[in-house]
N, C-alpha and C positions, 0 to 999 in steps of 0.2 A: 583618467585611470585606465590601467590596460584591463580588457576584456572578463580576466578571473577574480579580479579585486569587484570590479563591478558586479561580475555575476554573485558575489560573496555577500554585496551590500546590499541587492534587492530584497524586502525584508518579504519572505514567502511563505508558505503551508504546504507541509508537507500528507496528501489526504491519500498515499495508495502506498504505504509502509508495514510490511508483516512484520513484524517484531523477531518475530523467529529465524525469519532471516537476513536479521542482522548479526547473526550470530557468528562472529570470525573465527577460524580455525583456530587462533592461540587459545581465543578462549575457551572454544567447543574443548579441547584436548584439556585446560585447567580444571574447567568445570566436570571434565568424564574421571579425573584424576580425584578430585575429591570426592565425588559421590561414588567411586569404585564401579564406574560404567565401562564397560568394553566398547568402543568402536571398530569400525568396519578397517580405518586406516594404522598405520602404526605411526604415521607422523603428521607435522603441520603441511610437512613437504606433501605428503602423498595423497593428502585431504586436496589441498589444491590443485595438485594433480588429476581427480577424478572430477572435476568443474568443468569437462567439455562436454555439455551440453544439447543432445541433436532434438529433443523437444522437451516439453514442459514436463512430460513424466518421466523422462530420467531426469529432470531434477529433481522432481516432488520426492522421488525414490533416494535420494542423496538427504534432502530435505529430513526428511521424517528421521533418519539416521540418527544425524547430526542435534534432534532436536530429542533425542533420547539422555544427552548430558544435563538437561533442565532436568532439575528435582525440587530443588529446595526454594522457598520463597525469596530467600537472598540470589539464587541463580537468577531467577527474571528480575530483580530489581536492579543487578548490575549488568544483565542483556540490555535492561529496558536504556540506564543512566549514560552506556556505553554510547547508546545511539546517541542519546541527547545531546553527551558532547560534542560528537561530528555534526548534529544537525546545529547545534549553536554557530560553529565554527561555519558552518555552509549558509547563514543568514536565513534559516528557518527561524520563523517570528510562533505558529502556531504547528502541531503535527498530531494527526488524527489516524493513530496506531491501531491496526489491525492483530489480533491474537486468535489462536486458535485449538479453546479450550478441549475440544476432542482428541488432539495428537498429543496433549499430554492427561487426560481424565482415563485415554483406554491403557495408560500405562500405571495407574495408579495413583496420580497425582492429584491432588483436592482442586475443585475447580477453585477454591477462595486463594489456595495458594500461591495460583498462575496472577489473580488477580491482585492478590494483596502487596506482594512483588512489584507487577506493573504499576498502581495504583502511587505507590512510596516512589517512585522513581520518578514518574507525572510530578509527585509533590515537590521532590529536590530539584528538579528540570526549573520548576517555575521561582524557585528561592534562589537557585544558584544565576540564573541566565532569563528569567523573567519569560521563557517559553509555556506558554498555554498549552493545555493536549485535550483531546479526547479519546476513548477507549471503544474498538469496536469490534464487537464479538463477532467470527466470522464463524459460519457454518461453510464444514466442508462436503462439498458436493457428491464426493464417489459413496459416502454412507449414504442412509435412506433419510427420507423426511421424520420418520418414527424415530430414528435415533438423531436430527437435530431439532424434535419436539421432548425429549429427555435432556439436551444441553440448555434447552431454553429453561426447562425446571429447575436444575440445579441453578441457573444463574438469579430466575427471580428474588433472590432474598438478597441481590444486590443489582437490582436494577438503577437504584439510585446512581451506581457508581457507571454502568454502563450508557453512552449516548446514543448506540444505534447498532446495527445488525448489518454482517455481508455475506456474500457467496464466495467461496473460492476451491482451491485443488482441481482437480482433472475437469477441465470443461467439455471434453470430447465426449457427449455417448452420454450428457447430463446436464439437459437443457432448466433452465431457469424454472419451468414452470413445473418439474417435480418439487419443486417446495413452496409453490405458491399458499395451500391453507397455513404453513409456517410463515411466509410473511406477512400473511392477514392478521395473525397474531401478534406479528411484533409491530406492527401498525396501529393495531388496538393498544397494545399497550405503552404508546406515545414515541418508541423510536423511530431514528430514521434508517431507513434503508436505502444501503446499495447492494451491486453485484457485478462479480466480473461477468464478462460477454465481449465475444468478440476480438477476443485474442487468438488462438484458435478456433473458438466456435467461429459460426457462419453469423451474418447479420439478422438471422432470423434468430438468435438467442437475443441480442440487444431487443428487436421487437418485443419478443417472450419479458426481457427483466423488466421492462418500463410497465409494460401493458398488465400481466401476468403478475407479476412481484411488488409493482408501483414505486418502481426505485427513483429517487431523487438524485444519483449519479451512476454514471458507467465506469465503472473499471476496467479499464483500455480501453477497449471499444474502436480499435486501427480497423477493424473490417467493414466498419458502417460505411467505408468511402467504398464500398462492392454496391451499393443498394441507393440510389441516387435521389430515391424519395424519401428513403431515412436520413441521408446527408440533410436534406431539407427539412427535417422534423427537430432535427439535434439542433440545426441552428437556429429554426423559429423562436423553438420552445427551452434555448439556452442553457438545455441537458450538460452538466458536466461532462467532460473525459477525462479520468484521470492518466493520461498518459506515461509510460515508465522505458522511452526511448534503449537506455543499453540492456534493459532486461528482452524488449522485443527481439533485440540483436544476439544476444546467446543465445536465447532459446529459437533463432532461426525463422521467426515469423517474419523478418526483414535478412536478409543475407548481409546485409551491410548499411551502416547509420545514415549514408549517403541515399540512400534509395528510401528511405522512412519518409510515412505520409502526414506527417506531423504538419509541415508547412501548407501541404495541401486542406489539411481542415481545418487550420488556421484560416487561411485565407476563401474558406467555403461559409465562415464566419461561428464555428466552431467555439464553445467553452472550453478550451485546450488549457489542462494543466503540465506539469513536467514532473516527475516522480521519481522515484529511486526501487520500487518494490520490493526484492530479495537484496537490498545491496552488498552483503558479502559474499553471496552466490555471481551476484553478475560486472564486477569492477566498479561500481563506483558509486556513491552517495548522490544525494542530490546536486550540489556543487556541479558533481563530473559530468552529469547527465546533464542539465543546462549549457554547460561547458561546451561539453563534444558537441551535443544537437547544433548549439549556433554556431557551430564551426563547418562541423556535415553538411547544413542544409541550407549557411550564409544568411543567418536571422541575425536582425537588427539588433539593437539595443530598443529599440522603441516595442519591438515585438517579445522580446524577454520583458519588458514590462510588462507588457500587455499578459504573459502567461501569470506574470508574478501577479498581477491585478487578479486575474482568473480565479486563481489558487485561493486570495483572502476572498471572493465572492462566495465561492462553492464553499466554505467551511462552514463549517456546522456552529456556529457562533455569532451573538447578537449583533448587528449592525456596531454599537456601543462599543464593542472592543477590536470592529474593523478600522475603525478613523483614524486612528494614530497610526496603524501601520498605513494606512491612504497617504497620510501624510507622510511619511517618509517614502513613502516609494515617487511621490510626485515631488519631491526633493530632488531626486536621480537624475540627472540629463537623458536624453533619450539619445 
């Protein structure tokens, strides 16, 4: 089978997904049309237009915009379903969605609404296409710890439904361990924790998330190959990465796919996953990213297993419901 069929069949997990943005311009423009929202653009064309990118905050600054046509509970539940179909169709077996209840709570939005939305969407994912999910509430980093110690109270009366807690927005100038007594708490109270680090921060934020916040994965984390006794801690201790190749590439942390250090901590013996993060922000789903990377960087088939193995390791899910994907993916030729 040619290359894309194959990358299509590896059955994977998708664990570095904000939900929000996956939100595509047609829809953004639908959904601003029904709820009587104004946007920034006047077209699908000109939304797209404004996607070049020169760091992570003039995206976040497009992001937050765009993320003003969410209102209603049925908006995130056909944000959330929208995904699910591309992620079916891209041989995502399991995907562990990021939301972020504060960009839409400081707008007025009920935080059950974000979730009762996602939550229904999780249900159809798994009725329609047999995909598993998990839900994980991200605290964004530019507020203070005090205001994501207020997002954690609104959510406890449904913790049940949430699996674990992350860090995300402006990493520059907002190191991990301003929210350290907040991950002590969602620690105590049995989730799991990750955090981005090391996409633009310095490798001394990854230090900070693991040591500081006790995270069980890194999101991105391309700068740990700066710090060569952290390169050596990630792979003892088989620290995930959730890596998100063409997002690194807009947002200019790589000037080009070709130069991404993805192969290099692969082969420094790295828990390297492959990701899609903003994917209507950054051209392409998960598919595209596996795609382009083995094309960029000249990775095997046996090493796209190996990330696809990666991927079902790091989720957040019993052994019990990894085996049959094990088994299909050792199905695959290498």
């Amino acid at each position: 089978m040619d290359l894309e069929t194959y990358v299509r069949a590896l059955p994977k997990a998708e664990l570095h997904l904000h939900i929000e943005g996956s939100l595509e311009p047609e829809m953004m423009f639908a959904l601003a049309q029904r709820n009587g929202v104004a946007l920034p653009w006047d077209s699908v064309e000109a939304t797209r237009a404004a996607y070049a990118f020169t760091d992570l905050q003039s995206f976040l600054d497009l992001y937050y915009a765009g993320a003003a046509a969410l209102i209603q509970e049925q908006d995130f539940f056909e944000l959330a379903l929208a995904y699910f179909a591309r992620a079916h169709a891209d041989g995502v077996v399991h995907a562990e969605l990021f939301f972020d209840p504060q960009t839409h709570t400081a707008r007025g939005v009920a935080f059950a609404t974000v979730l009762d939305g996602l939550e229904r969407a999780c249900i159809e994912a798994q009725a329609q296409w047999g995909i598993s999910s998990r839900l994980i509430l991200c605290f964004l980093r530019h507020l203070s710890e005090e205001e994501g110690f207020a997002t954690l109270e609104q959510a406890m009366p449904h913790l049940a439904r949430i699996h674990g807690v992350g860090l995300d927005s402006s990493e520059m100038g907002h190191p991990p361990s301003k929210f350290e007594r907040l991950f002590a708490r969602c620690r105590e109270l049995g989730l799991h924790v990750v955090a981005h680090a090391g996409e633009e921060g310095p490798p001394a934020y990854i230090v900070e998330a693991l040591d500081r916040l006790g995270v069980e994965r890194i999101d991105h984390g391309v700068r740990a190959a700066e710090d060569p006794a952290l390169l050596e801690r990630l792979a003892r201790d088989q620290v995930p990465l959730t890596v998100c190749p063409l997002s690194n590439v807009k947002l200019c942390v790589f000037e080009r796919l070709e130069q991404h250090n993805l192969r290099q901590l692969l082969e420094a013996g790295l828990k390297v996953t492959i990701n899609s993060d903003d994917p209507a922000y950054f051209g392409g789903y998960i598919a595209q990213n596996y795609l382009e990377t083995a094309r960029a960087l000249d990775l095997s088939r046996a090493e796209l297993k190996r990330i696809a193995r990666n991927s079902l390791e790091a989720s957040f899910v019993p052994e019990s419901l990894r085996m049959p994907w094990f088994a299909r993916l050792d199905a695959l030729p290498d």
